[in-house]
Backbone as numpy.savetxt, mean C-alpha at the origin, in Angstrom:
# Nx Ny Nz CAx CAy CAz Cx Cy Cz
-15.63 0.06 7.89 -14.48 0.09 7.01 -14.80 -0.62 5.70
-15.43 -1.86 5.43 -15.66 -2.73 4.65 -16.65 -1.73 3.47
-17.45 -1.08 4.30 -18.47 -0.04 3.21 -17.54 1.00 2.90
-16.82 1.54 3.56 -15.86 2.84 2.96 -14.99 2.18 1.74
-14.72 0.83 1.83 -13.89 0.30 0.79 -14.24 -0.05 0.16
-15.82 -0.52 -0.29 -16.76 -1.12 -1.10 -16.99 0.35 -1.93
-17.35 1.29 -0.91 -17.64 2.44 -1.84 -16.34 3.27 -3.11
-15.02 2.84 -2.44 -13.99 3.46 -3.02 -13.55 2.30 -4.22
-13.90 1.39 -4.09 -13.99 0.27 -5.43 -15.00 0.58 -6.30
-15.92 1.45 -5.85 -17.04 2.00 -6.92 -16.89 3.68 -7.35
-15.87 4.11 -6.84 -15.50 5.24 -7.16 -15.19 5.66 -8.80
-14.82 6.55 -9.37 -13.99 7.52 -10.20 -12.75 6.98 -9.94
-12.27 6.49 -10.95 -10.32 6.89 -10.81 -9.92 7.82 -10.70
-9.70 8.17 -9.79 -8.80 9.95 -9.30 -7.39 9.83 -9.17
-6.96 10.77 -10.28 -5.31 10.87 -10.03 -4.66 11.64 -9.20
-5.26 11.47 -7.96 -4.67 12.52 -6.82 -3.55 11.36 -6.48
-2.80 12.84 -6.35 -0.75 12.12 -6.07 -0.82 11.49 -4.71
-0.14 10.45 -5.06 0.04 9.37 -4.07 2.02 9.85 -2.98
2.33 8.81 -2.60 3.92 9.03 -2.50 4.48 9.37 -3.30
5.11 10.54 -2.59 6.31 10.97 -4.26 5.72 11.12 -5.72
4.78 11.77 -5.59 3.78 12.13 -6.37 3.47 11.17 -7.59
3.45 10.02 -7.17 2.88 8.81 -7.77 1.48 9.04 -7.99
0.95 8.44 -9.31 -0.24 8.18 -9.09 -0.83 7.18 -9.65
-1.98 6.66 -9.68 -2.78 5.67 -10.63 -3.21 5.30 -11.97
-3.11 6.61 -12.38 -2.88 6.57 -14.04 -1.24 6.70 -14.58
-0.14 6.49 -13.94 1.01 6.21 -14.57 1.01 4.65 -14.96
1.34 4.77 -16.30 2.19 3.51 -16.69 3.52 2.95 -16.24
4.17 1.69 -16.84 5.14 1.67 -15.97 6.40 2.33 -16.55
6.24 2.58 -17.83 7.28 3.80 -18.45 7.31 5.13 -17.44
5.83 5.43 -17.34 5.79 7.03 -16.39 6.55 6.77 -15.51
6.56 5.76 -14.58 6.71 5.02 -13.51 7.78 5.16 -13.56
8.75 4.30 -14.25 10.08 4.12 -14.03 10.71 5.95 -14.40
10.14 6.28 -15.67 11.18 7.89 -15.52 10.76 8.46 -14.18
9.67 8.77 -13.31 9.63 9.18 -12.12 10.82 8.85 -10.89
10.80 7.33 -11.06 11.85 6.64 -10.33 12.97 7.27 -10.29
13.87 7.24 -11.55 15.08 7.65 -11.91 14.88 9.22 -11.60
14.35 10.27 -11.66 14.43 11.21 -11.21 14.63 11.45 -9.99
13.66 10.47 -9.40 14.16 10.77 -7.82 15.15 9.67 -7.45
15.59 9.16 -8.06 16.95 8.66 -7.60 17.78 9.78 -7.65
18.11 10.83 -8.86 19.31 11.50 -9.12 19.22 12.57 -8.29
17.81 12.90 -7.69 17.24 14.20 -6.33 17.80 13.25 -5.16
18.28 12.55 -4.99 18.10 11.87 -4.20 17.21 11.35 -2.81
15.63 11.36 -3.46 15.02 10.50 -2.75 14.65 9.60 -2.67
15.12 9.00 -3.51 15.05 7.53 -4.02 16.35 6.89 -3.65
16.87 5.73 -3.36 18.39 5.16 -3.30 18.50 3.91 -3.49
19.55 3.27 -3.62 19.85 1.24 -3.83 20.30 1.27 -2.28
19.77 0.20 -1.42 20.99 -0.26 -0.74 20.23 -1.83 -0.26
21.28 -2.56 -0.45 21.22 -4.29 -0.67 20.28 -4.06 -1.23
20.15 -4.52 -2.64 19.28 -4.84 -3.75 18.26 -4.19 -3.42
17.58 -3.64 -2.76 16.02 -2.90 -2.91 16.32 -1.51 -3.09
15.23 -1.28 -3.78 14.47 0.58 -4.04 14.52 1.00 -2.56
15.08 1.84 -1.97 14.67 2.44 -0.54 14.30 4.32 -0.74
13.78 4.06 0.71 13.43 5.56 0.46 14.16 6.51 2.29
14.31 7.65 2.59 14.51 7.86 3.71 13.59 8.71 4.25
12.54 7.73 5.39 11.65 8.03 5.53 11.93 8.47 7.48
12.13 9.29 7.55 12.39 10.71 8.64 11.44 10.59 9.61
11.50 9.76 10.50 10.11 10.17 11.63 10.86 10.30 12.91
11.03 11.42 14.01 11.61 11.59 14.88 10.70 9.91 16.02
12.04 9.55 16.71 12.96 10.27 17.13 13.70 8.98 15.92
13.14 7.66 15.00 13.75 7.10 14.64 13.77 7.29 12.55
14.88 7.15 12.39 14.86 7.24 10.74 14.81 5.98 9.80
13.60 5.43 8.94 13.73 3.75 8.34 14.15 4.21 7.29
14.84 3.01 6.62 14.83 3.16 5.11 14.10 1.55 4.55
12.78 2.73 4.41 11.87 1.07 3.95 12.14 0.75 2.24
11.93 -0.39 1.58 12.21 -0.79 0.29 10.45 -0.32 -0.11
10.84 -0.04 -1.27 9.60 0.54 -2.05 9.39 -0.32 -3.12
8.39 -0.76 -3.61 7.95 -1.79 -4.53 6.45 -1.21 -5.24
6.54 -1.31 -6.33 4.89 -1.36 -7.68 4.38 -2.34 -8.13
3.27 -2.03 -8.03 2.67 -3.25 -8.63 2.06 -2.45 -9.86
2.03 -3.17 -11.06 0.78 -2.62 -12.15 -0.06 -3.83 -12.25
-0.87 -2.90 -12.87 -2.59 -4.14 -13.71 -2.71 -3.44 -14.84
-2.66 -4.31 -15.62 -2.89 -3.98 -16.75 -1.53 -2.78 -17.48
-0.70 -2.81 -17.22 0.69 -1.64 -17.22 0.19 -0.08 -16.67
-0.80 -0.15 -15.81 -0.88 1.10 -15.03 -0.63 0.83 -13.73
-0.02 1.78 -12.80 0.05 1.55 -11.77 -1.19 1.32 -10.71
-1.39 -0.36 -9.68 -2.44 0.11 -8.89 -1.48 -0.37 -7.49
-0.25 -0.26 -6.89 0.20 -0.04 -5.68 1.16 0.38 -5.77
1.65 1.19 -4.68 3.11 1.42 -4.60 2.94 1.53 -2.95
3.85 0.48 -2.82 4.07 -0.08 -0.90 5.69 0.41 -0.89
5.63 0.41 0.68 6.94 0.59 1.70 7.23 -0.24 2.55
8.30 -1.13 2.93 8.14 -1.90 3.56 9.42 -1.81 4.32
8.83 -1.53 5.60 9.95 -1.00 6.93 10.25 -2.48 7.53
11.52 -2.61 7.11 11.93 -4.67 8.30 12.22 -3.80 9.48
12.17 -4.89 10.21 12.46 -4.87 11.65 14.03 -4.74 12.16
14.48 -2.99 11.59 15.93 -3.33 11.92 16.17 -2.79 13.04
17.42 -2.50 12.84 18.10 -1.87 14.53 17.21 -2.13 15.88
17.08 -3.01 16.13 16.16 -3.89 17.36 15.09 -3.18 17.59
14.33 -2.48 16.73 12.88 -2.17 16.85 11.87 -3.37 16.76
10.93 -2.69 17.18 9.82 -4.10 17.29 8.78 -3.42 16.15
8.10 -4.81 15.88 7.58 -4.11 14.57 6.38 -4.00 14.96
5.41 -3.82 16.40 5.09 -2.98 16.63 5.27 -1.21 16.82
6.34 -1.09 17.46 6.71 -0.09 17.42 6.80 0.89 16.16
7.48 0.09 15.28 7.61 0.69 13.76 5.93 0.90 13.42
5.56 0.08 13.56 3.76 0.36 13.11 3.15 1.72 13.68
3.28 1.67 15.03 2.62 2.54 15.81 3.33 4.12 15.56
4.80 4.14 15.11 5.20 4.92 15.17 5.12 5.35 13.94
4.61 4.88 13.02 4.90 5.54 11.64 2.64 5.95 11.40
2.20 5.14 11.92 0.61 5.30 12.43 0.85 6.96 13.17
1.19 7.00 14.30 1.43 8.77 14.56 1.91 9.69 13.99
2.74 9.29 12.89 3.48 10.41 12.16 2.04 10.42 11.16
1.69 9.41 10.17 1.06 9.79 9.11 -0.42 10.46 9.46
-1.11 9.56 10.61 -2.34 10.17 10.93 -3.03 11.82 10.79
-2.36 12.34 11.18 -2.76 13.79 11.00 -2.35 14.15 9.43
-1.55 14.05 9.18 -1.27 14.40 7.22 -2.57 13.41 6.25
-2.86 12.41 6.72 -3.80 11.79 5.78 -5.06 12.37 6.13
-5.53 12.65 7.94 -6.74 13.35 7.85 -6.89 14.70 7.48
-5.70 15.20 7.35 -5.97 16.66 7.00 -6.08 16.83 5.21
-5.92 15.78 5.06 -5.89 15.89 3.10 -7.72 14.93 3.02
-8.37 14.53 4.21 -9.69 14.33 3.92 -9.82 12.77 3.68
-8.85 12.10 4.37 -8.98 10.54 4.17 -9.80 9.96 5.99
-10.94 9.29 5.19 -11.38 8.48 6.77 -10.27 7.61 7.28
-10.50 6.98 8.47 -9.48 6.42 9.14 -10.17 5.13 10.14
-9.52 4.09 9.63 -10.34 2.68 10.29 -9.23 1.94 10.83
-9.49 1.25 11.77 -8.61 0.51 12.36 -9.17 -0.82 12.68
-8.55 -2.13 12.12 -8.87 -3.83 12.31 -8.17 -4.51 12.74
-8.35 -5.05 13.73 -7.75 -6.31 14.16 -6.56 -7.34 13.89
-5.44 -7.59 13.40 -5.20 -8.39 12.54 -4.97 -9.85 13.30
-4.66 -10.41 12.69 -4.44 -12.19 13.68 -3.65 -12.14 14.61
-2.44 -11.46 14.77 -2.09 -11.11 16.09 -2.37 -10.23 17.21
-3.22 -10.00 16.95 -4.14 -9.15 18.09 -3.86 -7.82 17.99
-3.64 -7.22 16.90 -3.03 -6.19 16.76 -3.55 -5.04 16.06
-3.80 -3.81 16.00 -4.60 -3.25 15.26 -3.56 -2.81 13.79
-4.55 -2.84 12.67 -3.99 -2.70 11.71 -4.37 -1.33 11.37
-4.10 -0.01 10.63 -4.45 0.61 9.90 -5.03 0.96 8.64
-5.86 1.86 8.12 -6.25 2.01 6.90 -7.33 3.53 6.55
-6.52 3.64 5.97 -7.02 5.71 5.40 -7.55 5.10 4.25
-9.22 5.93 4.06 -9.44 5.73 2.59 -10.07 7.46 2.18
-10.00 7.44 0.81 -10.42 8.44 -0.19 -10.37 8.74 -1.21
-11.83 8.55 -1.92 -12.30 8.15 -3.25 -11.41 6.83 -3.80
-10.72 6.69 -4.90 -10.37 5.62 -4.73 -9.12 5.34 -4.00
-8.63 5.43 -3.35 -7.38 5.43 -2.52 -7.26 4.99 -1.25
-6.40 3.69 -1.23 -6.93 3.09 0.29 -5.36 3.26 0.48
-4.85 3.68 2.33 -3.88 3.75 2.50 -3.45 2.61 3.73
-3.10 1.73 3.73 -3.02 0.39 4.74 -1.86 0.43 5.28
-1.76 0.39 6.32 -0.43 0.59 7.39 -0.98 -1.36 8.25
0.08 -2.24 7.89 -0.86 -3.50 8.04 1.29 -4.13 8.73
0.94 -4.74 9.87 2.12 -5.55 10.73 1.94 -6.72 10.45
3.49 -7.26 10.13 3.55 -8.59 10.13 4.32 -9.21 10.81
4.99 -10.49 10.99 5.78 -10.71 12.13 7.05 -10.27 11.81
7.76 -9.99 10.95 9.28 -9.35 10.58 8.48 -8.05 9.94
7.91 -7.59 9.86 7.78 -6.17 8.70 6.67 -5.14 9.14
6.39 -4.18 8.74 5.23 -3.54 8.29 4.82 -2.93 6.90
4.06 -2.93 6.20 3.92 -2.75 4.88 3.19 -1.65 4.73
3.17 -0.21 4.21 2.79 0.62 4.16 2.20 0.74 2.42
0.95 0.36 2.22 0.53 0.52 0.85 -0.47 1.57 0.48
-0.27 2.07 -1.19 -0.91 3.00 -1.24 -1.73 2.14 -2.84
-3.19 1.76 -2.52 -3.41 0.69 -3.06 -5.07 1.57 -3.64
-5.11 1.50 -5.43 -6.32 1.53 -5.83 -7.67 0.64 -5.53
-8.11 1.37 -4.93 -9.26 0.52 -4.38 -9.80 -0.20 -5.70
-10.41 0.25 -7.16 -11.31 0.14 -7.98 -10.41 -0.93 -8.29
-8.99 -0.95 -8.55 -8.29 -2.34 -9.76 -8.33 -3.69 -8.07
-8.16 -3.01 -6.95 -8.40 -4.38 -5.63 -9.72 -5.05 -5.98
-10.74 -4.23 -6.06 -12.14 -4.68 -6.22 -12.05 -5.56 -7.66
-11.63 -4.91 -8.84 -11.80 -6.01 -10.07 -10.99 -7.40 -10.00
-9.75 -7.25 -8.81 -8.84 -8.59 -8.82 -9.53 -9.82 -8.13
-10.02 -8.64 -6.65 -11.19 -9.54 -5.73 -12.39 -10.35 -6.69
-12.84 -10.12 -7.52 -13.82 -10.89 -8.35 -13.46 -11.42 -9.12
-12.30 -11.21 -9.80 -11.84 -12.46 -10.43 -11.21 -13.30 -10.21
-10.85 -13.20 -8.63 -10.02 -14.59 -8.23 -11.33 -15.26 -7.30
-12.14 -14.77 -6.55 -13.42 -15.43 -6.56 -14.05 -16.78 -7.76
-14.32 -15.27 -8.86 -14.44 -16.44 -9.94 -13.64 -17.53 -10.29
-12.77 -17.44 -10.44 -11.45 -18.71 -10.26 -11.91 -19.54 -9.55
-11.90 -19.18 -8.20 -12.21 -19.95 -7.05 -13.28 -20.89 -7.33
-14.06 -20.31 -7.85 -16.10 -20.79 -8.15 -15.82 -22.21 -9.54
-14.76 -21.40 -10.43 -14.70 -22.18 -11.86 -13.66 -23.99 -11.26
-12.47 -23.36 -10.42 -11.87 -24.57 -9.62 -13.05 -25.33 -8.78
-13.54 -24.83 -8.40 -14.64 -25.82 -7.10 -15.73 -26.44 -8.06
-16.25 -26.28 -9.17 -17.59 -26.23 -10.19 -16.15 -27.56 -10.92
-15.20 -27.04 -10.86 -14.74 -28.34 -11.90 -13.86 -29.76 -10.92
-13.90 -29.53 -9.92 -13.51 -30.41 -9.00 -14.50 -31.27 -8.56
-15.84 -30.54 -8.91 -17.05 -31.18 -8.69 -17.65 -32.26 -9.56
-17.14 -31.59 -11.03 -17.82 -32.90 -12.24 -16.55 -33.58 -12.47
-15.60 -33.46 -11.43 -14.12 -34.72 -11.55 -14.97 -35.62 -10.79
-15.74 -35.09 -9.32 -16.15 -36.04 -8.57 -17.32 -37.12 -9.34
């Protein structure tokens, strides 16, 4: 998994459509008129303060909150994040939204890895070219992200470096 994601941080930026035909080269102007469109289609909606979406998986229906991130004012995530309602377990929500997507991400040509996470739990993750898709459990949530590998890889090295410039100057304090 670690080389499939190393390689997709060294990829081409490819604007293949993400959710709701999001992609990686929108700004957050693109971004937001996309939004508002699919609010007024209604697949987009408000309810208690978050962006939700209605995301349909028999036999149960979530409405996870949807959130963007940009770098640099282009888009590099757009996550879903299913809470743990109506007494589901957020395993369950994981596993069950893991069976719905699996076959739609391999049939569009994304590999498929599965890790461990600290609760003993397997996490998900589809990648292709730059496009990593992470289906990742937490103890109240699951977070469904659709995350540019190439802008993860440039953040990963510069908070490293941070890291290196804090420890190098904590050193000539000592």
């Amino acid at each position: 998994m670690e080389k499939a994601i190393e390689a997709a941080g060294l990829s081409e930026n490819m604007k293949d459509s993400l959710f709701l035909g999001f992609n990686f080269s929108m700004d957050s102007c693109t971004t937001q008129d996309r939004i508002d469109s699919l609010i007024q289609i209604g697949k987009l909606f408000h309810k208690d303060g978050y962006l939700r979406y209605s995301f349909n998986i028999d036999p149960v229906s979530y409405s996870p909150a949807v959130g963007f991130i940009y770098t640099k004012d282009t888009l590099s995530k757009v996550s879903l994040v299913f809470f743990s309602e109506d007494y589901l377990t957020v395993e369950f929500i994981k596993n069950s939204i893991t069976a719905h997507v699996f076959r739609t991400f391999s049939n569009r040509g994304f590999s498929s890895f599965e890790k461990k996470n600290k609760f003993d739990s397997d996490d998900y993750y589809f990648v292709k070219n730059n496009t990593i898709v992470s289906i990742i459990a937490y103890e109240h949530f699951v977070i469904m992200s659709y995350s540019n590998a190439i802008t993860d890889k440039e953040g990963s090295g510069k908070v490293q470096k941070e890291k290196l410039l804090k420890s190098e100057e904590t050193l000539s304090d000592l």
